[in-house]
TORPA-4810 file (N, C-alpha, C, O; in nm, 3 decimals):
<nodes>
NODE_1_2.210_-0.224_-4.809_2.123_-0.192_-4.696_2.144_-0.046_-4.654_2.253_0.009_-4.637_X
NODE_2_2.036_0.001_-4.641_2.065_0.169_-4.599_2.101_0.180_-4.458_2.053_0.105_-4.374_X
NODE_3_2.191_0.281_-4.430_2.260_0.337_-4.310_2.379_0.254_-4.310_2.467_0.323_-4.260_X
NODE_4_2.431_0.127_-4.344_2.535_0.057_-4.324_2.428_-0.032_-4.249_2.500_-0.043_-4.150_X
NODE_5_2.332_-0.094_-4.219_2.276_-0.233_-4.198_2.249_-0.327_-4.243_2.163_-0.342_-4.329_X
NODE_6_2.323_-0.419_-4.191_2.315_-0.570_-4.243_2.173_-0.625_-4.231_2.087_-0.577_-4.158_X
NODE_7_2.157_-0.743_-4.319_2.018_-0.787_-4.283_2.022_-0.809_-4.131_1.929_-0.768_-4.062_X
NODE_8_2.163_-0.897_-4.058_2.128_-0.991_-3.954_2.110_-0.864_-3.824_2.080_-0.879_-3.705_X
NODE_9_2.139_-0.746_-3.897_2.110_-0.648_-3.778_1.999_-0.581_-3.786_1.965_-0.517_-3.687_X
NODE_10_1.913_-0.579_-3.911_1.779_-0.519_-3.910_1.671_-0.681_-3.823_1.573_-0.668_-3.751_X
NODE_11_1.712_-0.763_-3.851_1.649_-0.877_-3.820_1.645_-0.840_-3.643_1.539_-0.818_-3.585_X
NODE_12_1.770_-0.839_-3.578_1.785_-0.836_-3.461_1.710_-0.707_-3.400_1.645_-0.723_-3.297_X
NODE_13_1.720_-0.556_-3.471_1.673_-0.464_-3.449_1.498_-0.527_-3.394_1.458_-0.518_-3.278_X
NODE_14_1.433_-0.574_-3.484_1.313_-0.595_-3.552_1.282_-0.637_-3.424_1.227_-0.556_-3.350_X
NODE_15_1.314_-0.773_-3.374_1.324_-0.865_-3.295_1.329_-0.734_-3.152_1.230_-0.673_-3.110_X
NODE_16_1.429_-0.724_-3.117_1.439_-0.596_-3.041_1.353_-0.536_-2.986_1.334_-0.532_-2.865_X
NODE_17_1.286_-0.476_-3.078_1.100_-0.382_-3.134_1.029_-0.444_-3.036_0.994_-0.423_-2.920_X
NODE_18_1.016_-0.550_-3.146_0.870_-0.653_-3.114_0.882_-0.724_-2.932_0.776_-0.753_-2.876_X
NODE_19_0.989_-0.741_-2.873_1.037_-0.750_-2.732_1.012_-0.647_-2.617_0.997_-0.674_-2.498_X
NODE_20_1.009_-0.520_-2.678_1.012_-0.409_-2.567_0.859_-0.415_-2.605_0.796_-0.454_-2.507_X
NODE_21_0.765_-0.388_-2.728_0.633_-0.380_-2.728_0.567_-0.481_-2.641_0.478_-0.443_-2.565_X
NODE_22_0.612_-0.634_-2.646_0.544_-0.670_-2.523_0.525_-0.688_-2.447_0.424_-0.739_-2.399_X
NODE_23_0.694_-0.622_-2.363_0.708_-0.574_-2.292_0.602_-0.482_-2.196_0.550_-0.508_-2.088_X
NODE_24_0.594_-0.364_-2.284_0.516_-0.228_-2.253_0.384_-0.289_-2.215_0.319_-0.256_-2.116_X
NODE_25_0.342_-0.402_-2.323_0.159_-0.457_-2.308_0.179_-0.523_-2.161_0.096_-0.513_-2.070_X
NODE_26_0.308_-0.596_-2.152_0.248_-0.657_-2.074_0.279_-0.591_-1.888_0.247_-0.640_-1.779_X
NODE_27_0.341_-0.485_-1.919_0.362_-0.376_-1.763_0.161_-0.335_-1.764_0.080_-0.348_-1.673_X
NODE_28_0.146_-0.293_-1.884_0.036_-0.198_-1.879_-0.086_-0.278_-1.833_-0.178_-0.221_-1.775_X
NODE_29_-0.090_-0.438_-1.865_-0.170_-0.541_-1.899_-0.142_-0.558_-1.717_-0.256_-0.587_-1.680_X
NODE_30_-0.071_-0.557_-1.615_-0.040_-0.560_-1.532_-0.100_-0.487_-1.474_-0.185_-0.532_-1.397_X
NODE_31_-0.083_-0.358_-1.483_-0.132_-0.240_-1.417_-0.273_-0.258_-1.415_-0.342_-0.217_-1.321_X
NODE_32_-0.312_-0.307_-1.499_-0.509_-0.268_-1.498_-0.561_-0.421_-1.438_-0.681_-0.446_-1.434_X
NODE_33_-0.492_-0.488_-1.407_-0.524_-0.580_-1.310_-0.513_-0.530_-1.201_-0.630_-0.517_-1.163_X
NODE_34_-0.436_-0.485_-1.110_-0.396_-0.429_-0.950_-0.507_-0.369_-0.975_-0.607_-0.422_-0.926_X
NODE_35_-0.526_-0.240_-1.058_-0.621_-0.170_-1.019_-0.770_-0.141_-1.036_-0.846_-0.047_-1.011_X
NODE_36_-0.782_-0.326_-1.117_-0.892_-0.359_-1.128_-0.919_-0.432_-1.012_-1.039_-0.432_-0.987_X
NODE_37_-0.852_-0.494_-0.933_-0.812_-0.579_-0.836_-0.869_-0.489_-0.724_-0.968_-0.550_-0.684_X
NODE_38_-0.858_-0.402_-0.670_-0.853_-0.308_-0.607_-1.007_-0.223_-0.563_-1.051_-0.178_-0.457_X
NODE_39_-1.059_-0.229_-0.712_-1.198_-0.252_-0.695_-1.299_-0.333_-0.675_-1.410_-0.307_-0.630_X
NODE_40_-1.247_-0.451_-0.716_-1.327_-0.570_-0.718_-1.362_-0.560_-0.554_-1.475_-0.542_-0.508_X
NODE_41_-1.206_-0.580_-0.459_-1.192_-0.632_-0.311_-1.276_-0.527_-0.266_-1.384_-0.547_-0.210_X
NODE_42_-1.217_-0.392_-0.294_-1.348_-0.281_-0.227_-1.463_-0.308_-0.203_-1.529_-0.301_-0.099_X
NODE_43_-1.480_-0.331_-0.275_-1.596_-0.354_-0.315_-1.737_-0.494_-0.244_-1.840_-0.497_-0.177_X
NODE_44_-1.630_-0.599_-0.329_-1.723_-0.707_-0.253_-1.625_-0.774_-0.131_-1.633_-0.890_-0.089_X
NODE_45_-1.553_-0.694_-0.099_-1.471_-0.762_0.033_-1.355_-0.892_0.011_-1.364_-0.991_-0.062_X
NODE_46_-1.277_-0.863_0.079_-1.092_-0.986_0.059_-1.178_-1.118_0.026_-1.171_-1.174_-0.084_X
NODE_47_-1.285_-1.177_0.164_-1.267_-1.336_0.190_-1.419_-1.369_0.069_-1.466_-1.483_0.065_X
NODE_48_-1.468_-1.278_-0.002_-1.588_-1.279_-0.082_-1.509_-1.294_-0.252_-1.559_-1.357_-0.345_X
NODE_49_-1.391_-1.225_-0.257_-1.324_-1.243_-0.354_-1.215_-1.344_-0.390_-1.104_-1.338_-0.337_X
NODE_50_-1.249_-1.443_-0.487_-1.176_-1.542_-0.543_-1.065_-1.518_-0.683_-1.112_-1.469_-0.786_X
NODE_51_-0.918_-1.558_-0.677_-0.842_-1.565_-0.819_-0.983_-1.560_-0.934_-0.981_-1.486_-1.032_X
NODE_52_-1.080_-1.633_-0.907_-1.166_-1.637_-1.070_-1.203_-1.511_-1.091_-1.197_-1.432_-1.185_X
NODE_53_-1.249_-1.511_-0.964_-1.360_-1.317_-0.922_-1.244_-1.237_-1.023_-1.268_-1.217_-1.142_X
NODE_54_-1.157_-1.209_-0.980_-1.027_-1.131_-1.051_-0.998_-1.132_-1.218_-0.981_-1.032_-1.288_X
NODE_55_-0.997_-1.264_-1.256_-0.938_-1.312_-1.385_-1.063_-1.242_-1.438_-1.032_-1.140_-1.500_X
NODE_56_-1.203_-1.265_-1.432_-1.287_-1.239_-1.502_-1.305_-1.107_-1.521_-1.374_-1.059_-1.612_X
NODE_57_-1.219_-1.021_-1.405_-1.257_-0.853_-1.422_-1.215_-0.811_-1.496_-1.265_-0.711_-1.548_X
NODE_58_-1.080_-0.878_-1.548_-1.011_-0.783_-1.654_-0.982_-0.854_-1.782_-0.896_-0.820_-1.863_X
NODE_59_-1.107_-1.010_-1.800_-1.137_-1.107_-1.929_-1.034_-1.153_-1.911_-0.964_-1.103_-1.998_X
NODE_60_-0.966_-1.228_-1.845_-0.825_-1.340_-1.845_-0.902_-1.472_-1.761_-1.000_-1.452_-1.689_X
NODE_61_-0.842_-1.602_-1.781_-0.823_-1.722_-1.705_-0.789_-1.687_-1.596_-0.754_-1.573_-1.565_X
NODE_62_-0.796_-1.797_-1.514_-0.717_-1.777_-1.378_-0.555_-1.806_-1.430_-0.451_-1.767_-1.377_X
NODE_63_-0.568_-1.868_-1.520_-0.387_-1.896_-1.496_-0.325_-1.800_-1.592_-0.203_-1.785_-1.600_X
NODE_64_-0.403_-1.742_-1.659_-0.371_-1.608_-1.738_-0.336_-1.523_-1.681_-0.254_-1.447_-1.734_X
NODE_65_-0.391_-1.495_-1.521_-0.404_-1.373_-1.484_-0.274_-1.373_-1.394_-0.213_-1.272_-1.360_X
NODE_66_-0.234_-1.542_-1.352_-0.122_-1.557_-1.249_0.002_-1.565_-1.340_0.120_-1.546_-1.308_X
NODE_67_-0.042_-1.594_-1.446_0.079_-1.583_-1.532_0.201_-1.396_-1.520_0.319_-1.366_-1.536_X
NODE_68_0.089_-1.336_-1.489_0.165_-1.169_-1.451_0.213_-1.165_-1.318_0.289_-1.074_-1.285_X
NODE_69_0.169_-1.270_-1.221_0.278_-1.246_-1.074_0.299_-1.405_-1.041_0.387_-1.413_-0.956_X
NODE_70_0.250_-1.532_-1.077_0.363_-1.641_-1.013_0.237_-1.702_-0.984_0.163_-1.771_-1.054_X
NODE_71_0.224_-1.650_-0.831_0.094_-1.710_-0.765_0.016_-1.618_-0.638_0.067_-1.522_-0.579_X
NODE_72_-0.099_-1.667_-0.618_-0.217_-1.583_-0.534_-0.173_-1.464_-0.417_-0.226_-1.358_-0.382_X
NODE_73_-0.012_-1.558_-0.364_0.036_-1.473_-0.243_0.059_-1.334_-0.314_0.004_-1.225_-0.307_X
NODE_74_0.162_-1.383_-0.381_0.287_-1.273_-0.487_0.134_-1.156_-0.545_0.164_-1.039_-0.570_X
NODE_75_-0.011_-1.199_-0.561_-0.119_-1.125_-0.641_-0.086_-1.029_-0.558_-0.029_-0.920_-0.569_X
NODE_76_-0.162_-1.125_-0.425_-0.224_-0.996_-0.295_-0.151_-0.900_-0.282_-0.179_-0.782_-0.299_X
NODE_77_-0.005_-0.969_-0.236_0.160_-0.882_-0.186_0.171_-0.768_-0.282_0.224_-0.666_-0.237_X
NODE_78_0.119_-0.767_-0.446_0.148_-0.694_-0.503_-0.035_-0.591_-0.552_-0.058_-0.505_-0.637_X
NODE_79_-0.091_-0.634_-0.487_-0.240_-0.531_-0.457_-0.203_-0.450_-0.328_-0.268_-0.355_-0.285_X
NODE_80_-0.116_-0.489_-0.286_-0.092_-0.397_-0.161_-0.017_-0.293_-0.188_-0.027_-0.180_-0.139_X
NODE_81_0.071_-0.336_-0.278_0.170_-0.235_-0.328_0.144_-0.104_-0.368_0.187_0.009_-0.348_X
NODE_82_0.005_-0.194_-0.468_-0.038_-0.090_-0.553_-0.122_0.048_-0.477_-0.098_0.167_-0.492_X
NODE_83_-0.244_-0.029_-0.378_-0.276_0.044_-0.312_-0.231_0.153_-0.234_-0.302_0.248_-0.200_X
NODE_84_-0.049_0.131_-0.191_-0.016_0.261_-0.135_0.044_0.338_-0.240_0.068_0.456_-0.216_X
NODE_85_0.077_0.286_-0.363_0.088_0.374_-0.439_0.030_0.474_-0.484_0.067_0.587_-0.518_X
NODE_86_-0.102_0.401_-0.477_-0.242_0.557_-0.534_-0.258_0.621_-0.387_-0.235_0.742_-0.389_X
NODE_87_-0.283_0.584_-0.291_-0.310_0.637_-0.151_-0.189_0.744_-0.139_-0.203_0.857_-0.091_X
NODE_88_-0.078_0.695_-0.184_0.030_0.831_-0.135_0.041_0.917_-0.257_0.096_1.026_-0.244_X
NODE_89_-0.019_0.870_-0.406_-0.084_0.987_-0.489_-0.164_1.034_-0.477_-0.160_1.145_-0.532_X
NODE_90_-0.284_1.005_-0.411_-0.429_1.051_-0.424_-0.428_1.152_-0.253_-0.516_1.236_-0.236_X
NODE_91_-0.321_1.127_-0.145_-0.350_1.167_-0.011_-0.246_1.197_0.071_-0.256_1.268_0.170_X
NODE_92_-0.126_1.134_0.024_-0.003_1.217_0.054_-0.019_1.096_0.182_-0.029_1.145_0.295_X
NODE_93_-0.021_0.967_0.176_-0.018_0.911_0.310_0.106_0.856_0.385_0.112_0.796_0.493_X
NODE_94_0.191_0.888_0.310_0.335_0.864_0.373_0.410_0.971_0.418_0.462_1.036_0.328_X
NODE_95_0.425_1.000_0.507_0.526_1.118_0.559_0.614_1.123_0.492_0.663_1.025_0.435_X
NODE_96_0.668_1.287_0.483_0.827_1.319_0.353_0.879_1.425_0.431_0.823_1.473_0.530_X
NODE_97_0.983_1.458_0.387_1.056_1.566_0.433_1.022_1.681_0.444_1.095_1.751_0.515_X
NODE_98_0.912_1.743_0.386_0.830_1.852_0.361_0.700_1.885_0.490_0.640_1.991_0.504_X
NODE_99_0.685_1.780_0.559_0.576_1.724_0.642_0.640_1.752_0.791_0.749_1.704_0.822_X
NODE_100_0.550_1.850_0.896_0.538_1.846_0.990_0.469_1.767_1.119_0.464_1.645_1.135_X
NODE_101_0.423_1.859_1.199_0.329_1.770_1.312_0.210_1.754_1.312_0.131_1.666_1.345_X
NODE_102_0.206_1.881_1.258_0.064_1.930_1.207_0.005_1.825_1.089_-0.089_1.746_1.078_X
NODE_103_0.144_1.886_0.988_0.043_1.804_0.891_0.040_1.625_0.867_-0.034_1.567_0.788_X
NODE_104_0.132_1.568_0.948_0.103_1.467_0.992_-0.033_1.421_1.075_-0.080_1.316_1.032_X
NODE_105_-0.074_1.456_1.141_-0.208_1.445_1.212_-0.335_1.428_1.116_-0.424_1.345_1.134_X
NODE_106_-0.328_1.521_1.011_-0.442_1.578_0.900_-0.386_1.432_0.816_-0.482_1.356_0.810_X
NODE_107_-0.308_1.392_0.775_-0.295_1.320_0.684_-0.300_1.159_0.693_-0.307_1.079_0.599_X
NODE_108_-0.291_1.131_0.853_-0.241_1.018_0.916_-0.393_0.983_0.971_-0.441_0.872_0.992_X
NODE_109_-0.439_1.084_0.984_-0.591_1.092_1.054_-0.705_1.023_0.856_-0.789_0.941_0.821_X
NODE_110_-0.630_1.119_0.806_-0.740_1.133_0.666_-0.705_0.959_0.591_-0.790_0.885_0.540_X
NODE_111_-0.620_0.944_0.601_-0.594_0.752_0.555_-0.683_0.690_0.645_-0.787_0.633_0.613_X
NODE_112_-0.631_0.705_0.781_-0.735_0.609_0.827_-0.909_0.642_0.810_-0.987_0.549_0.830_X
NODE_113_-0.953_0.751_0.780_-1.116_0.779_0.730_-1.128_0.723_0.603_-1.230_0.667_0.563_X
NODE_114_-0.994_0.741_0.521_-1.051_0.644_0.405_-1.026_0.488_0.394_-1.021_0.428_0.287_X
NODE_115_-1.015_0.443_0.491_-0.955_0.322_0.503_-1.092_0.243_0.562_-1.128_0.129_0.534_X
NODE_116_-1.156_0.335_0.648_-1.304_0.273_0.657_-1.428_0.311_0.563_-1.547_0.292_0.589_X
NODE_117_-1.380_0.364_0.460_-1.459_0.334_0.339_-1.432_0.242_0.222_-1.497_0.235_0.118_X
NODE_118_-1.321_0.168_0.258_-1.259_-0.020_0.177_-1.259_-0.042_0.266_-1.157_0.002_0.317_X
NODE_119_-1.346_-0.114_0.363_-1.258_-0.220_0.430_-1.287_-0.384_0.349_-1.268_-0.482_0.420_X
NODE_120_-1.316_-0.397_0.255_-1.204_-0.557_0.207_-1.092_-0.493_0.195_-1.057_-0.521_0.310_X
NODE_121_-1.011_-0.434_0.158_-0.874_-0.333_0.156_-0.864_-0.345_0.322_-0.769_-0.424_0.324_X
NODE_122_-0.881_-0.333_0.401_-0.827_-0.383_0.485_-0.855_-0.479_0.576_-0.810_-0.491_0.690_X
NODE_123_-0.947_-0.558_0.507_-0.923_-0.713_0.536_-0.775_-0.755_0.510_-0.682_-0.806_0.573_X
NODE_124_-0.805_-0.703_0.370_-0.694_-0.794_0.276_-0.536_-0.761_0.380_-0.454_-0.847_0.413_X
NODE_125_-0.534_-0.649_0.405_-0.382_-0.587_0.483_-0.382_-0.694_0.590_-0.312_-0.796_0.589_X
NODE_126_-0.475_-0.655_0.688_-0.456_-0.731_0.807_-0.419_-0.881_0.781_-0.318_-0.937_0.823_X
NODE_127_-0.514_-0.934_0.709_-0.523_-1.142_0.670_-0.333_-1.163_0.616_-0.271_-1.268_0.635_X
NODE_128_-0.278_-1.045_0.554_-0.177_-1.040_0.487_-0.004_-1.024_0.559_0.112_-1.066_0.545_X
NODE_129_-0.090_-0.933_0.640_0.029_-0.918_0.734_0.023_-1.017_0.835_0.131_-1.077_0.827_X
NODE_130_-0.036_-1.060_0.914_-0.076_-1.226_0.988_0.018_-1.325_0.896_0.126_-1.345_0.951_X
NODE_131_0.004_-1.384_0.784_0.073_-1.469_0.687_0.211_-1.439_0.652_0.290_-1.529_0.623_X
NODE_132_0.247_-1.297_0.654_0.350_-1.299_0.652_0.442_-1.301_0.731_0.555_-1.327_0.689_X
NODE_133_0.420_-1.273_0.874_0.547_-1.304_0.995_0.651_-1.445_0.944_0.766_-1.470_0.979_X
NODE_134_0.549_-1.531_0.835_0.687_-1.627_0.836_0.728_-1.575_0.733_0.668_-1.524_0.638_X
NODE_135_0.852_-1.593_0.756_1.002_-1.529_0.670_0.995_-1.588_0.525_1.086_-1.557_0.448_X
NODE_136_0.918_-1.652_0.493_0.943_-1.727_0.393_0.788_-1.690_0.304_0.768_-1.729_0.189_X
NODE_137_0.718_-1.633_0.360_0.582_-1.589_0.286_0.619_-1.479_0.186_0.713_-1.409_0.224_X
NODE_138_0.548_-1.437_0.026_0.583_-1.370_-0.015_0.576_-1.233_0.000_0.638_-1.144_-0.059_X
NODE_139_0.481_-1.225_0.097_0.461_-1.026_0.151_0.548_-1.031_0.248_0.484_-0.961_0.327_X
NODE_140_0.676_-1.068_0.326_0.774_-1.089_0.493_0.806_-0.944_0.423_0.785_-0.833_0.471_X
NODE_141_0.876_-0.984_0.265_0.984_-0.849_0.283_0.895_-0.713_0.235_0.958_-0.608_0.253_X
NODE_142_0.782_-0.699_0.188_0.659_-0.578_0.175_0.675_-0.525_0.298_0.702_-0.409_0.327_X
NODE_143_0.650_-0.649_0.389_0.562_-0.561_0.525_0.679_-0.507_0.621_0.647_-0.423_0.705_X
NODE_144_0.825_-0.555_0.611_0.910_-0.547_0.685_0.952_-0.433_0.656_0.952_-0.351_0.748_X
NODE_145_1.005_-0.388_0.514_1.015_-0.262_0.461_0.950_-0.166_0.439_1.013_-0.061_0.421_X
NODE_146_0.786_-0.160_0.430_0.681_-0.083_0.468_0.705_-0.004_0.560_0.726_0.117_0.552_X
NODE_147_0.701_-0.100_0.689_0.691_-0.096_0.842_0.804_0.014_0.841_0.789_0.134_0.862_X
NODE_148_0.945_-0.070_0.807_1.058_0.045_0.882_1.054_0.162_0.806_1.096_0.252_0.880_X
NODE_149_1.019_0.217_0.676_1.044_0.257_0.594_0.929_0.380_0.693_0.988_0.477_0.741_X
NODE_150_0.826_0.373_0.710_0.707_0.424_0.775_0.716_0.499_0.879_0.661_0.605_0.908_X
NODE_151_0.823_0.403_0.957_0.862_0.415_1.156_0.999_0.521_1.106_1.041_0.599_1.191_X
NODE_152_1.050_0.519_0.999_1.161_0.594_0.998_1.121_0.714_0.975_1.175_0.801_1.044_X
NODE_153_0.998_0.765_0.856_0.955_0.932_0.863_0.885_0.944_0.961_0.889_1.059_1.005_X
NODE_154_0.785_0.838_1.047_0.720_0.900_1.137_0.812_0.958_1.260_0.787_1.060_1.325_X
NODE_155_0.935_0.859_1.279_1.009_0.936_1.375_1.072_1.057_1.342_1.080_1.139_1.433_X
NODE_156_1.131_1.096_1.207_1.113_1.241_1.168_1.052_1.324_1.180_1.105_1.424_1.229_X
NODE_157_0.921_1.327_1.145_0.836_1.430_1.155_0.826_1.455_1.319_0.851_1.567_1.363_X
NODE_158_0.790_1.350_1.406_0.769_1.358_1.535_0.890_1.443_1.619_0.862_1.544_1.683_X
NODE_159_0.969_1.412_1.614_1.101_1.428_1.669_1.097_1.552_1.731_1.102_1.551_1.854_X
NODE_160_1.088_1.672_1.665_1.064_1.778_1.742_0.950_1.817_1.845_0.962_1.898_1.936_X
NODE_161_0.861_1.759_1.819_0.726_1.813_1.881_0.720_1.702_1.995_0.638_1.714_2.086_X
NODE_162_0.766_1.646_1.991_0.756_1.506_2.168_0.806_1.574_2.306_0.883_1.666_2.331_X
NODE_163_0.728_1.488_2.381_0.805_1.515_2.488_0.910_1.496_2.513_0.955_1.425_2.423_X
NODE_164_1.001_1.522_2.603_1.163_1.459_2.581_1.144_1.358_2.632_1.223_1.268_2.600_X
NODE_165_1.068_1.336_2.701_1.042_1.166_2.765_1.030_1.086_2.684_1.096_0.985_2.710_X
NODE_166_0.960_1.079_2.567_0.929_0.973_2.491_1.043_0.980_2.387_1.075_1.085_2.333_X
NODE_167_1.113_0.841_2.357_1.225_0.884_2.237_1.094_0.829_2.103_0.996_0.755_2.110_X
NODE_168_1.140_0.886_2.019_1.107_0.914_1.899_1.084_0.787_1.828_0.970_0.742_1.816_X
NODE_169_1.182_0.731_1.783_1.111_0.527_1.765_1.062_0.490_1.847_1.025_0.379_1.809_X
NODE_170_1.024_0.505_1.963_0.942_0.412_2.073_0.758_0.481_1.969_0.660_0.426_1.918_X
NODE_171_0.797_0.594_1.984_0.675_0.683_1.976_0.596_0.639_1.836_0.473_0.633_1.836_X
NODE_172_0.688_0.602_1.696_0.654_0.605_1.603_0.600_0.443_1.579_0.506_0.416_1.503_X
NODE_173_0.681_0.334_1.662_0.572_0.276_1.649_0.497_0.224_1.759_0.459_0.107_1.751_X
NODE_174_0.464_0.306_1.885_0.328_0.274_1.920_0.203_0.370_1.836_0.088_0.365_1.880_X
NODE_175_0.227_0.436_1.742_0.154_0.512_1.693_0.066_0.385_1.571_-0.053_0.365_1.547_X
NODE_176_0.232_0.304_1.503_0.152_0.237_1.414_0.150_0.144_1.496_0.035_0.163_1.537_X
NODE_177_0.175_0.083_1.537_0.096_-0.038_1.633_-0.050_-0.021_1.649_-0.140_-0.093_1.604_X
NODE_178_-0.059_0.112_1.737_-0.231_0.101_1.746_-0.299_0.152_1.600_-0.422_0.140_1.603_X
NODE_179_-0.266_0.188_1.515_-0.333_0.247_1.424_-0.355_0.059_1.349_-0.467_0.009_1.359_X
NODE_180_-0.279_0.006_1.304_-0.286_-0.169_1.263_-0.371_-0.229_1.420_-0.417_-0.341_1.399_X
NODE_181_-0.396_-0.184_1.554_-0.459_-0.261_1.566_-0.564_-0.209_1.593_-0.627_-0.276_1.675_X
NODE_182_-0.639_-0.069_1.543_-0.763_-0.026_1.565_-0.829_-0.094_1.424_-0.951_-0.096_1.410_X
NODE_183_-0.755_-0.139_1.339_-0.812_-0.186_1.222_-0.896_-0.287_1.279_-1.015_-0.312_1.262_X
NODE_184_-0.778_-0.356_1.372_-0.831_-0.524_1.377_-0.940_-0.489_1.487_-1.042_-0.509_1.422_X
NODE_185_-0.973_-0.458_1.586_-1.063_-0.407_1.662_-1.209_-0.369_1.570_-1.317_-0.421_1.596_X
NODE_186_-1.190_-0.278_1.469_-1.322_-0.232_1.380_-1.374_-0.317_1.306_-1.497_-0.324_1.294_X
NODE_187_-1.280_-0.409_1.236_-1.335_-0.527_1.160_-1.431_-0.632_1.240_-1.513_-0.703_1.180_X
NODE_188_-1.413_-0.635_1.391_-1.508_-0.691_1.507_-1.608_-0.589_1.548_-1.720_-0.625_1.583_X
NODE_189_-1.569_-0.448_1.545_-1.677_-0.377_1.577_-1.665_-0.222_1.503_-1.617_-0.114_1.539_X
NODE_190_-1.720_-0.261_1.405_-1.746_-0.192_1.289_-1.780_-0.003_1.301_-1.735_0.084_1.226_X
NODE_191_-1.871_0.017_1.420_-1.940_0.105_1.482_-1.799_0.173_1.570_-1.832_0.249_1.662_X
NODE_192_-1.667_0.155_1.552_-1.556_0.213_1.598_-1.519_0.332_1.522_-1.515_0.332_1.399_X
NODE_193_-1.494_0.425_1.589_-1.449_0.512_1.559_-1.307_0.569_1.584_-1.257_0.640_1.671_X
NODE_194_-1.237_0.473_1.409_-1.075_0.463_1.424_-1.014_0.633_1.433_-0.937_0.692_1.509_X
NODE_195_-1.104_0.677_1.300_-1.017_0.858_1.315_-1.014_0.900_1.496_-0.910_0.938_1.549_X
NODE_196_-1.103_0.890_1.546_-1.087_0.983_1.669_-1.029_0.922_1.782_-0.990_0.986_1.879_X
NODE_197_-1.023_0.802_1.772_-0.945_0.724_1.844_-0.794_0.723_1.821_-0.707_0.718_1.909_X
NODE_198_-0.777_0.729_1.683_-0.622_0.781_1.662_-0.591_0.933_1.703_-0.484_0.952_1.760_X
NODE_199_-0.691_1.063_1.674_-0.693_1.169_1.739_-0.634_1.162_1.842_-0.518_1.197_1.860_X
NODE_200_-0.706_1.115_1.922_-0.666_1.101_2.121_-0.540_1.095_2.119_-0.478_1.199_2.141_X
NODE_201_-0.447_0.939_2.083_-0.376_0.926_2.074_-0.265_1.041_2.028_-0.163_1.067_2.091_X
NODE_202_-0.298_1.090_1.932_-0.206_1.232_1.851_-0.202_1.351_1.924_-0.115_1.433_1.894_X
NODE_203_-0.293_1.378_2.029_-0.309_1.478_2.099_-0.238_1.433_2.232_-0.196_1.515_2.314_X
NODE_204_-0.227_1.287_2.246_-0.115_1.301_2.383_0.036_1.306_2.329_0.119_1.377_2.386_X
NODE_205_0.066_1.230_2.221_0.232_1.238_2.197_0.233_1.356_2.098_0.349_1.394_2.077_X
NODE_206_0.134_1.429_2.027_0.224_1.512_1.933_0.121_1.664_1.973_0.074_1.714_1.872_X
NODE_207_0.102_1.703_2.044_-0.012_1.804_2.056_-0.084_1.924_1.974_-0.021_2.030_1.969_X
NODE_208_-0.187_1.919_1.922_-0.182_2.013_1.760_-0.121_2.135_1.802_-0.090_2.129_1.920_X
NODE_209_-0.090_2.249_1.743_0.000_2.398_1.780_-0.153_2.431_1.807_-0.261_2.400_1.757_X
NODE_210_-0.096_2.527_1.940_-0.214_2.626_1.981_-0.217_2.728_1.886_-0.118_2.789_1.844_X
NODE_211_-0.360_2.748_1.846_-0.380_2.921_1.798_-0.392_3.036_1.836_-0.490_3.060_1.906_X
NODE_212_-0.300_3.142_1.805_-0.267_3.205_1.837_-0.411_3.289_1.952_-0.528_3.249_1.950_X
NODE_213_-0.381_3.359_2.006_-0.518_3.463_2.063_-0.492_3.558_2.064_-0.571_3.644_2.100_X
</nodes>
């Protein structure tokens, strides 16, 4: 055998191979579900879209398609995922260390404008986060770690620019508090206007920098 390999180790090699390849198919085979997923809901809305609606977008069964996350909860929990994944590629919607007051406002403001151009995308959030308060639903630990993960840069970025009155976690999440509940408010009255309503809000706790004169 060349190199010093035994058969029972080219066999195992082989084996090896053929394991990580379907592996790779089946991450990738994954991926174009979420983000076929993603369009579908956009599209024709959370409570309009069914497991079949899904399976058929990307030619799988229904139990084909659950075969890649378990079941329907574990789907959604993990369409959510996906969604802030492209949102904080495509828009920078998570605050970072690089991020001020300023540009918190522009960016925190610009999610929520695109957020009322899906709303099944945020059907789906809201119906999702409701289900999960019990501890035992499969999105509890998404939304719990989202949340703090969220309240922890927003109180960063904020921190300097507040009043001293307001401490800084109080601030970060009444910010997302009302921003999750201007959602639920628009989904009843559609004709809301979440960007400027979050504006207001941003202009009393974080005030944009005056320009110069």
């Amino acid at each position: 055998m060349p190199f010093g390999f035994g058969k029972s180790s080219i066999v195992r090699f082989t084996f090896l191979m053929a394991r990580r390849g379907s592996y790779a198919k089946g991450v990738a085979k994954r991926e174009e579900i979420l983000e076929r997923a993603l369009d579908v809901i956009a599209r024709e809305g959370f409570r309009r879209t069914s497991v079949k609606d899904l399976a058929e977008a990307v030619g799988l069964s229904q139990a084909g398609l659950l075969h890649y996350f378990g079941t329907k909860e574990r789907l959604f929990t993990e369409i959510l995922r996906k969604r802030d994944e492209l949102d904080n590629a495509a828009i920078g919607s998570t605050p970072d260390a690089g991020m001020d007051a300023d540009d918190l406002r522009e960016r925190w403001v610009g999610v929520i404008r695109h957020n009322q151009q899906v709303p099944g995308l945020v059907h789906l959030f809201a119906a999702m986060s409701v289900d999960a308060a019990d501890a035992e639903h499969p999105a509890h630990e998404y939304f719990t770690e989202r949340n703090a993960r969220l309240r922890e840069a927003l109180t960063d970025v904020m921190r300097d620019r507040l009043d001293p009155r307001i401490d800084p976690e109080t601030a970060s999440r009444l910010l997302q508090a009302v921003s999750d509940g201007l959602q639920l408010q628009w989904m009843l009255e559609p004709d809301l206007d979440m960007a400027a309503t979050t504006t207001a809000l941003l202009d009393l706790i974080v005030p944009p920098t005056e320009e110069p004169t």
